[in-house]
Backbone as numpy.savetxt, mean C-alpha at the origin, in Angstrom:
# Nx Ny Nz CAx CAy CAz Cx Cy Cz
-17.58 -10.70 -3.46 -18.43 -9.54 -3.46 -17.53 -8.30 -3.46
-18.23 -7.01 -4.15 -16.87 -6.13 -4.01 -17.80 -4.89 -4.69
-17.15 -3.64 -3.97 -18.28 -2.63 -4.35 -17.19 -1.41 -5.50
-17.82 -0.72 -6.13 -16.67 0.02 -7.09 -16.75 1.53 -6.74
-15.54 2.11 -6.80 -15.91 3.64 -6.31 -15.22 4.68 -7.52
-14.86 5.58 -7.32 -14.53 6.52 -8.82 -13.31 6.11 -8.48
-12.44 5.28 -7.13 -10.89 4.90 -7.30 -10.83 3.82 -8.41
-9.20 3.98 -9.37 -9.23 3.39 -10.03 -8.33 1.80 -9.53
-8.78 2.04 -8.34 -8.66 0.12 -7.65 -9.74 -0.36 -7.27
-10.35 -1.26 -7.94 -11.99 -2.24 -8.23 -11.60 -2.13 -6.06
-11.77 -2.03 -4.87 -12.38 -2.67 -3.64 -13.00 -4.18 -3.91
-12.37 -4.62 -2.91 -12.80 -6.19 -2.51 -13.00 -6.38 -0.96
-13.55 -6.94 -0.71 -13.44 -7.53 1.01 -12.58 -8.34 1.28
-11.93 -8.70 0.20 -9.97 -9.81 0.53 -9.15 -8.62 0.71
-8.37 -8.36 1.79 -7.24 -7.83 1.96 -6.26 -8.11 1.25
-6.63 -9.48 1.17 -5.14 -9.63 0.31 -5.26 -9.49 -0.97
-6.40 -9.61 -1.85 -6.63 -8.89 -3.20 -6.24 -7.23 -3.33
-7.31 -6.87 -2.04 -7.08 -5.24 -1.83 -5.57 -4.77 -1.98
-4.72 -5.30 -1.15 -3.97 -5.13 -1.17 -2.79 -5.65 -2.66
-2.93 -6.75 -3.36 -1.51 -7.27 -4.49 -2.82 -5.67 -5.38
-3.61 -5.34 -5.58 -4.21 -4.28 -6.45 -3.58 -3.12 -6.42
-3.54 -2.65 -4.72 -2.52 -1.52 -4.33 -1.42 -1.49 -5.05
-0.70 -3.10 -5.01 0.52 -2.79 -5.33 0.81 -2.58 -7.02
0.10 -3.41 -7.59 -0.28 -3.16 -8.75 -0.15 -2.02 -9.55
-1.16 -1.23 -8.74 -1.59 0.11 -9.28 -0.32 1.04 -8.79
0.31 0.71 -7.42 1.65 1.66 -7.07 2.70 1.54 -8.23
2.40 0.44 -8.60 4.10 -0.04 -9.82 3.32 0.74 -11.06
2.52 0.39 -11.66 2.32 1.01 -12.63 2.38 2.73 -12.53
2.10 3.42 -11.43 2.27 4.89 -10.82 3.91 4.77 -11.21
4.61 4.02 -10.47 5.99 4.83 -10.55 7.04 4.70 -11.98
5.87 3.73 -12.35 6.63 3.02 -14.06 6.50 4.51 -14.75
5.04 5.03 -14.82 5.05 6.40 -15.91 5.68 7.25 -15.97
6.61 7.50 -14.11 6.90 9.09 -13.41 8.34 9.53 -14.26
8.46 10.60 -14.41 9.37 11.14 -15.56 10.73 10.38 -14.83
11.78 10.27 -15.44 13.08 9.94 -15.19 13.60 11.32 -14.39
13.68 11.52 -13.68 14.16 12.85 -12.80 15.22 12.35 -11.45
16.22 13.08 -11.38 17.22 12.27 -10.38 15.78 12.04 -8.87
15.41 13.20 -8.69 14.56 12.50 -7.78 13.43 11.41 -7.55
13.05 11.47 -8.74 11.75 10.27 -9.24 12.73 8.93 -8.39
14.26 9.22 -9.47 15.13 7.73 -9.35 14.73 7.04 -7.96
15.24 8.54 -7.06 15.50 7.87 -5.73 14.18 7.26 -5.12
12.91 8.35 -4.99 11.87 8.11 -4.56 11.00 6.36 -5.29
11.31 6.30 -6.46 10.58 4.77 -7.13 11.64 4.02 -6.59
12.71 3.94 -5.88 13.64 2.86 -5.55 12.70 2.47 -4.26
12.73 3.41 -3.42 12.19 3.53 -1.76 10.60 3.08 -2.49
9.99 3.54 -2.78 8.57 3.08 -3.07 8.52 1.46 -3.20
9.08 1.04 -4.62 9.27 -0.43 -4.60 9.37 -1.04 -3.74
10.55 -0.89 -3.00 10.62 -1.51 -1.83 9.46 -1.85 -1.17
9.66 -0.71 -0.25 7.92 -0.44 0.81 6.66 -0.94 0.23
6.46 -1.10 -0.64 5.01 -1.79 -1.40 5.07 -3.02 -1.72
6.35 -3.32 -2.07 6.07 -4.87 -2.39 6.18 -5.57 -1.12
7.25 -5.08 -0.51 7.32 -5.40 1.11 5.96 -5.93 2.11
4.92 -5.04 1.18 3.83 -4.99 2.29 3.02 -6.23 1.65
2.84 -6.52 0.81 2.42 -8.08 -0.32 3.58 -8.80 0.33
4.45 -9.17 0.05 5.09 -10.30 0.56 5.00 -10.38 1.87
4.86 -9.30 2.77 4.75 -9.73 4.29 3.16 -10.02 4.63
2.01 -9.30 4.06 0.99 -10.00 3.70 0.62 -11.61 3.87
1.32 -12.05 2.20 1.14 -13.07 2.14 1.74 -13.75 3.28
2.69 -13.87 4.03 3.58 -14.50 4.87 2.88 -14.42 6.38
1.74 -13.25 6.57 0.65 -13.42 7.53 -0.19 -14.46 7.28
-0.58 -14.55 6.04 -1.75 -15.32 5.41 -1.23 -17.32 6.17
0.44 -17.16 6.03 0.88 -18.40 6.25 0.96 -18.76 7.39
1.16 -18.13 8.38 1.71 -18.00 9.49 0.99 -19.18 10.44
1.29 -19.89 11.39 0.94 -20.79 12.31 0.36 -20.40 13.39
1.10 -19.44 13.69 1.26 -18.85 15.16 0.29 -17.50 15.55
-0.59 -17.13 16.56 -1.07 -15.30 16.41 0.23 -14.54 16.86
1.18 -15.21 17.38 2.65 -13.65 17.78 3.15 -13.93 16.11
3.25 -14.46 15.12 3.69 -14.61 14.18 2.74 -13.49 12.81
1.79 -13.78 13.37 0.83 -12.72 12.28 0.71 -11.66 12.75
0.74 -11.33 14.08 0.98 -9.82 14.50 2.02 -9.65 13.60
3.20 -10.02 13.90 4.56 -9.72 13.44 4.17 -9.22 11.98
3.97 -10.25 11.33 4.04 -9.99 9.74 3.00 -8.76 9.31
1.66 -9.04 10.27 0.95 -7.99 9.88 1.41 -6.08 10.40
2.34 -6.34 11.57 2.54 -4.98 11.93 3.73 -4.67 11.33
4.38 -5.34 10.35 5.54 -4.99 9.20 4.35 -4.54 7.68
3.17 -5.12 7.60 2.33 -4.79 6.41 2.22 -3.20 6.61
1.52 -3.08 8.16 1.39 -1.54 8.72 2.36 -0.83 8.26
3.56 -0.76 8.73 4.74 -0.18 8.69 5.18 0.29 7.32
5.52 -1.09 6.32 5.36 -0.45 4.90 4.35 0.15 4.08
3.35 -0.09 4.96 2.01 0.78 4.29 2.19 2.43 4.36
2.50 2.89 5.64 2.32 4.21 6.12 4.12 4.63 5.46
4.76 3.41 5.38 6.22 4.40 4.31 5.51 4.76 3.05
5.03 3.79 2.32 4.65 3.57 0.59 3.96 5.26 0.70
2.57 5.39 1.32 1.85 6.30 2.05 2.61 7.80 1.27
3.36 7.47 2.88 4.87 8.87 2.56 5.19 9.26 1.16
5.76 8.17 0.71 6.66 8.31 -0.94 5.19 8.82 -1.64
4.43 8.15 -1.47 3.15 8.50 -2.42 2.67 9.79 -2.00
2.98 9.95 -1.29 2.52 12.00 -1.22 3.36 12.91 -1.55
4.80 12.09 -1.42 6.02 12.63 -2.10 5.98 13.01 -3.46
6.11 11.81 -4.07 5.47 11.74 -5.63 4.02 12.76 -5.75
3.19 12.82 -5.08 2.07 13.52 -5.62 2.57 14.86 -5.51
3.29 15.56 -4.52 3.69 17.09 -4.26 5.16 17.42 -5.07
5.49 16.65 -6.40 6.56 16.60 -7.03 6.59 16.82 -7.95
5.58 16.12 -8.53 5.28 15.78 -9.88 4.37 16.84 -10.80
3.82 16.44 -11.70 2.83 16.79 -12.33 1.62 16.39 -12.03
0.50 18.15 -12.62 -0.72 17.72 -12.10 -1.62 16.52 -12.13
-1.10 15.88 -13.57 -1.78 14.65 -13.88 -1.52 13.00 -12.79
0.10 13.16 -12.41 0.60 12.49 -11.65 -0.04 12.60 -10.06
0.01 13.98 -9.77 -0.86 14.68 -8.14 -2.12 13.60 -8.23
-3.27 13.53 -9.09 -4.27 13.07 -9.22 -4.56 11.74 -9.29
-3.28 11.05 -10.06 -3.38 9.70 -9.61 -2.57 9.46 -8.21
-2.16 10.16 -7.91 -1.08 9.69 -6.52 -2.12 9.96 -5.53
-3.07 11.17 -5.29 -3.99 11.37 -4.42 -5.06 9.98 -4.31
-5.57 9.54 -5.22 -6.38 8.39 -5.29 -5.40 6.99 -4.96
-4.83 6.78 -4.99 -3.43 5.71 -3.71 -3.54 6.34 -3.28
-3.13 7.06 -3.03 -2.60 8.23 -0.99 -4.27 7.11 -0.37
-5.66 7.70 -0.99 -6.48 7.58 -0.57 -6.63 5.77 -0.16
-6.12 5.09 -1.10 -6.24 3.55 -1.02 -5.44 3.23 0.25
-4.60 3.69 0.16 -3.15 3.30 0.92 -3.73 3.59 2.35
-3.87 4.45 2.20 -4.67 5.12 4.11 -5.59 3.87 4.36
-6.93 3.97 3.59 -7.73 2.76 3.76 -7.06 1.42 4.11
-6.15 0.84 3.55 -5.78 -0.43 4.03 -4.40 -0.26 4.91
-4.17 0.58 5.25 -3.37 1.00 6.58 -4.26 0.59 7.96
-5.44 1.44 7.34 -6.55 1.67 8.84 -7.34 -0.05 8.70
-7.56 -0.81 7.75 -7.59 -1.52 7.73 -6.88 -3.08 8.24
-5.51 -2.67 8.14 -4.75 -3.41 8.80 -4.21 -2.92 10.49
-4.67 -2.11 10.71 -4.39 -1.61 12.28 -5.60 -2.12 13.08
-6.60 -2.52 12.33 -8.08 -2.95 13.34 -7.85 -4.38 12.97
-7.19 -5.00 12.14 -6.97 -6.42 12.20 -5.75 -6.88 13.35
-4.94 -5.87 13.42 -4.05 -5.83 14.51 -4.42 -6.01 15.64
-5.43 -4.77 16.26 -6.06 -4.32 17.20 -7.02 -5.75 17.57
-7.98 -6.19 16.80 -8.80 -6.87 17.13 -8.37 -8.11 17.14
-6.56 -9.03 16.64 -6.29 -10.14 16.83 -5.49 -10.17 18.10
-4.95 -8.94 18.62 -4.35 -8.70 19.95 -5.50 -8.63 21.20
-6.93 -8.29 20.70 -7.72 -8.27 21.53 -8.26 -7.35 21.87
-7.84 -6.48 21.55 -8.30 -4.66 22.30 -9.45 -3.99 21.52
């Protein structure tokens, strides 16, 4: 089931769809961004932090243990709210056309940040 909004990432109720989409849509963002010494640096740090947050994802998804999926899931957090960063970076850098798609991630990215902090919250108990 999955509802559609004017973001150009389809929403699902799988996190973990929600999320490989994010990343998706982040790579294709930093594939277009002009070659600029700063782009360089900023799509290096982005990559990272986004794919980071899919592979540690998935590696919650595996996990045996609940101190083990905290773990993995409060490293998802962590690279979420970096990616976040770079992506507002990129939006206050770039071009207007670039601002506009980076604002709509900024907007995704927050969502499954806050998303993954109440999966946190509510597998720790609180």
């Amino acid at each position: 089931m999955s509802n559609t909004t004017n973001n150009p990432i389809k929403k699902t109720y799988d996190i973990h769809d929600r999320i490989y989409r994010f990343i998706v849509e982040v790579i294709r963002l930093i594939n277009s961004l002009p070659k600029t010494p700063s782009n360089y640096v900023i799509t290096g740090q982005i990559l990272r932090s986004v794919t980071s947050m899919g592979a540690n994802d998935q590696e919650a998804d595996g996990t045996l243990t609940k101190k083990d999926f905290l773990h993995c899931y409060t490293i998802v957090r962590k690279e979420g709210k970096e990616t976040n960063f770079w992506i507002r970076l990129v939006s206050d850098t770039n071009s207007l056309q670039i601002r506009e798609r980076s604002l709509k991630l900024g907007v995704e990215g927050g969502e499954i940040v806050a998303i993954i902090s109440t999966i946190i919250n509510k597998t720790r108990g609180k």
